[in-house]
C-alpha positions in Angstrom: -17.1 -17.4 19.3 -15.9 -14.4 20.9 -12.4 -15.1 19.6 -13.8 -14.4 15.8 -15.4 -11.4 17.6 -12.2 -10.0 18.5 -10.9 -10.7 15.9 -13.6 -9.4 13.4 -13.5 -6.1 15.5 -9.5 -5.7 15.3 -9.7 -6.2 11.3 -12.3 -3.5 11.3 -10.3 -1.2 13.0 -7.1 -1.8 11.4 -9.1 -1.2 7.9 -10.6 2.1 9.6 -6.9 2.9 10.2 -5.6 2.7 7.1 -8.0 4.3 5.2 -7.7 7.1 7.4 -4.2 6.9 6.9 -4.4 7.3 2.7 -6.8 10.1 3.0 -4.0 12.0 5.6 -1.3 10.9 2.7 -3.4 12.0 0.2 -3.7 15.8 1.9 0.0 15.8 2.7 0.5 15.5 -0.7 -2.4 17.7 -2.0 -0.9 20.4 0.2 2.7 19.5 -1.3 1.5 20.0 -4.6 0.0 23.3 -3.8 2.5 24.6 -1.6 5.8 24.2 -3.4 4.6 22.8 -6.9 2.5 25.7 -7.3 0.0 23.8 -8.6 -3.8 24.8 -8.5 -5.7 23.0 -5.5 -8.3 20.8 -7.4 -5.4 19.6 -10.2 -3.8 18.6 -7.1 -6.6 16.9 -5.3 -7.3 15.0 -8.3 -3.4 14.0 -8.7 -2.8 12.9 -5.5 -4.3 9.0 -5.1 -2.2 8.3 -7.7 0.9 10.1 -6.7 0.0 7.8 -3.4 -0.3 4.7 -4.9 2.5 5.1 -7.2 5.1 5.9 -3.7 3.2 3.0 -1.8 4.4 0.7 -5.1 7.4 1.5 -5.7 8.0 1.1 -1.8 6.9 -2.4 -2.0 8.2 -3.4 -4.6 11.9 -2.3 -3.3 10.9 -4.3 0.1 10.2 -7.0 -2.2 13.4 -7.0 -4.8 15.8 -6.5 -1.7 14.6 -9.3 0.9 16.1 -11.9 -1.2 19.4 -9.7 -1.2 19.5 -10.1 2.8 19.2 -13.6 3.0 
């Protein structure tokens, strides 16, 4: 039993982590938008999710198409 509990408390943390993690993406790219795509703040806000999601993607799918090239 206090296996699962570890266990349940290490998958709430990692899920606390990586939500926290997307909404610091998210502002990174928010303020990239703003900065130098002089682009107005609440386009940008909007924008960025799925700027996020379509890097985190791409990403995966590259990890994906080349591990069968290093085998």
């Amino acid at each position: 039993m206090r296996c699962v509990k570890i266990i349940g408390a290490t998958m709430v943390l990692s899920i606390i982590g990586v939500v926290k993690v997307v909404q610091d993406a998210c502002a990174l790219v928010v303020y990239a938008l703003v900065s130098y795509g002089k682009w107005e703040a609440v386009e940008a806000a909007h924008a960025a999710p799925a700027v996020v999601f379509a890097l985190t993607t791409g990403l995966l799918i590259s990890f994906w198409i080349s591990c069968p090239a290093n085998e």
